[in-house]
N, C-alpha and C positions, 0 to 999 in steps of 0.2 A: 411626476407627482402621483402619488399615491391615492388611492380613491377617498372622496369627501367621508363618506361615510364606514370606514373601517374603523373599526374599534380601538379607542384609544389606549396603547400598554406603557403602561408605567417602567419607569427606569433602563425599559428596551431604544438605544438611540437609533434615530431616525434614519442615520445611515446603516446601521442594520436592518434595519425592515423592510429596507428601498431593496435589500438586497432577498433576502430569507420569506418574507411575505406573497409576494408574487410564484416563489416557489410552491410554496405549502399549496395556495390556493388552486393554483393549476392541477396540484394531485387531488380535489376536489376534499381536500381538509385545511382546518383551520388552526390559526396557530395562539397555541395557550402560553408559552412565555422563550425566551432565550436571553441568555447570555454569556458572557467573555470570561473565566478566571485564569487565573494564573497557580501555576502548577511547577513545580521546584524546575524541568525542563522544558515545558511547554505549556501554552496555555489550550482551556478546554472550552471550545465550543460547544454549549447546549442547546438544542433546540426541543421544545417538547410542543407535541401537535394534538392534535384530535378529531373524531368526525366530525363534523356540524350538530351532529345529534347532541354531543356530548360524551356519549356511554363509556371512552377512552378503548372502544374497539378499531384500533389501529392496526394493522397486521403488519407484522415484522418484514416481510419484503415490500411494504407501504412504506415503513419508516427509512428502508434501503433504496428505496427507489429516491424519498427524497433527500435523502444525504448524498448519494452519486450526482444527484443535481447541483444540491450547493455548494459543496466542493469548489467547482472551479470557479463557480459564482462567485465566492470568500475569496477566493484566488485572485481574480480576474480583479475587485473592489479593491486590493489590497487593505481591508479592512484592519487584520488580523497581522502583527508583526511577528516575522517568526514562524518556526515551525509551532503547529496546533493540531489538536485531536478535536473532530468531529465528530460530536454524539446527536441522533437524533431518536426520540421517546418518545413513548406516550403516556 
């Protein structure tokens, strides 16, 4: 279960979050939205994150560091049917 008091995100399902949220946070940022499209061959995971501050100062081997994390996490959940492209932004 996910902590009482995290912020509630609209239209993100709860078995994504159980999966992508615990990531983010661990890299000591927070997460502003994600989702699933579908893409003519694959579909595209987004995730977009931030510092706690806000300022959307994310540094690009921050946002790599956590996509090699959820990778196998998305993997492992079998969330995601299909091959999928993994984007993660700020």
């Amino acid at each position: 279960m996910l902590e009482a008091n995290r912020v509630m995100y609209r239209d993100i399902p709860e078995s994504l979050l159980r999966v992508i949220e615990p990531v983010v946070r661990s890299h000591g940022l927070e997460l502003v939205d994600a989702l699933v499209g579908r893409g003519p061959t694959r579909s595209l995971v987004r995730v977009v994150i931030d510092t706690p501050e806000g300022d959307g100062r994310v540094k690009v081997d921050e946002c790599a560091a956590v996509s090699r994390e959820l990778g196998p996490g998305l993997d492992v959940a079998e969330l995601i049917h299909g091959a999928y492209t993994l984007e993660v932004c700020s």
